[in-house]
TIKEVO-755568 format. One record per residue (C-alpha): residue number from 1; residue in one letter; x, y, z. Coordinates in steps of 0.1 Angstrom, whole numbers. Example, Ala and Ser with C-alpha at 12.3 -4.5 7.8 and 13.67 -1.06 7.14 Angstrom:
# TIKEVO-755568
    n  res      x      y      z
    1    a    123    -45     78
    2    s    137    -11     71
This chain:
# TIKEVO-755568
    n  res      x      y      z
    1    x   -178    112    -85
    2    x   -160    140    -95
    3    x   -126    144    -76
    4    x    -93    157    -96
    5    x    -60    151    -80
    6    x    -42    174    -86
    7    x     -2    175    -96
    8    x     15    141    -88
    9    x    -13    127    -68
   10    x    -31     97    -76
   11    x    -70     83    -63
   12    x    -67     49    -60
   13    x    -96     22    -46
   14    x    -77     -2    -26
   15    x    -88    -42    -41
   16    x    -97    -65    -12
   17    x    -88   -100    -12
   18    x   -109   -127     -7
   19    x   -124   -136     25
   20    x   -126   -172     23
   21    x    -99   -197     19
   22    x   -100   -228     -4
   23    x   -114   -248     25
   24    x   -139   -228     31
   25    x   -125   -212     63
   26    x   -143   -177     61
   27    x   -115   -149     74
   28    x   -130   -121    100
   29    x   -121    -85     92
   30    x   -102    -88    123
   31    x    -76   -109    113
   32    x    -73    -98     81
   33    x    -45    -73     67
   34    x    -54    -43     41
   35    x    -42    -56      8
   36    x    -17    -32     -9
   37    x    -31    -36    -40
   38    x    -57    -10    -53
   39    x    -71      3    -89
   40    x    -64     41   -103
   41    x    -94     56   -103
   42    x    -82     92   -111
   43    x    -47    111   -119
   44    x    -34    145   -116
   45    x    -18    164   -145
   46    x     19    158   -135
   47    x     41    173   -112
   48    x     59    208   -125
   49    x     94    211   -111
   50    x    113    237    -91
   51    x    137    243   -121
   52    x    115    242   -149
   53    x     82    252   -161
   54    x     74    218   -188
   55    x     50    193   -166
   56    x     64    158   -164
   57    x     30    135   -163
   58    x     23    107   -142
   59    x     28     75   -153
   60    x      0     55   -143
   61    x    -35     59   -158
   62    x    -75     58   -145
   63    x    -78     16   -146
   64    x    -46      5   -134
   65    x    -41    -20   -113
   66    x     -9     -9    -90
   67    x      9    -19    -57
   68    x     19      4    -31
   69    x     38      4      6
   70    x     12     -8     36
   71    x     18     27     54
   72    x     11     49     18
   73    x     -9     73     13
   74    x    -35     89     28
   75    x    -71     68     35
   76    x   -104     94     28
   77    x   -144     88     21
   78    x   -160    104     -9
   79    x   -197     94     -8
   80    x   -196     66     10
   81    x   -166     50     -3
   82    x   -132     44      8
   83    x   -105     57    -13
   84    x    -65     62     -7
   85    x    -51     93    -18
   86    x     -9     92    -27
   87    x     19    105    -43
   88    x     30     87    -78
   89    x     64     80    -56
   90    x     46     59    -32
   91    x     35     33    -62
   92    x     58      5    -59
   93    x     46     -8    -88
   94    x     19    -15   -121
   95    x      7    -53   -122
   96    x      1    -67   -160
   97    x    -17    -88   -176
   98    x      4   -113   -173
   99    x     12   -111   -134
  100    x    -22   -105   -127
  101    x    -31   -144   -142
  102    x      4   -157   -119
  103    x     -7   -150    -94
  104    x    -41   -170    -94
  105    x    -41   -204    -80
């Protein structure tokens, strides 16, 4: 795949939970809700301000595991695959290492 956001804009792939529960109750599509959680698959080069001409990068990177707002973004194919495209102010956040293991049960 070869898409480039360009300036602030971010290509994320959206992680989907898991669709059975520790009981074994299997989850339909139906009932469940889009996780907001999603992996960086590609940056722009920064967003360039009205009064200046130095670029000021964006802050995640291609990898990261981030969480953003349940109405972000912008939802798009790209051979067959769902992607979300959004602005770098619409992340809410990076997950770590370390939450990423919390949050396990």
């Amino acid at each position: 795949m070869n898409v480039r956001p360009l300036h602030d804009w971010v290509l994320i792939k959206r992680i989907e939970e898991k669709e059975t529960l520790k009981g074994g109750i299997i989850i339909p599509d139906s009932a469940k809700e889009k996780s907001q959680e999603g992996e960086v698959v590609a940056v722009g080069a920064g967003k360039i301000p009205e009064s200046g001409t130095i670029r000021i990068p964006v802050d995640v990177n291609p990898g990261d595991r981030i969480l953003f707002g349940k109405y972000s973004g912008t939802e798009i194919k790209i051979e067959g695959q769902d992607f979300i495209i959004l602005r770098e102010t619409e992340i809410i956040g990076v997950l770590t290492a370390a939450s990423k293991s919390a949050g396990k049960k």
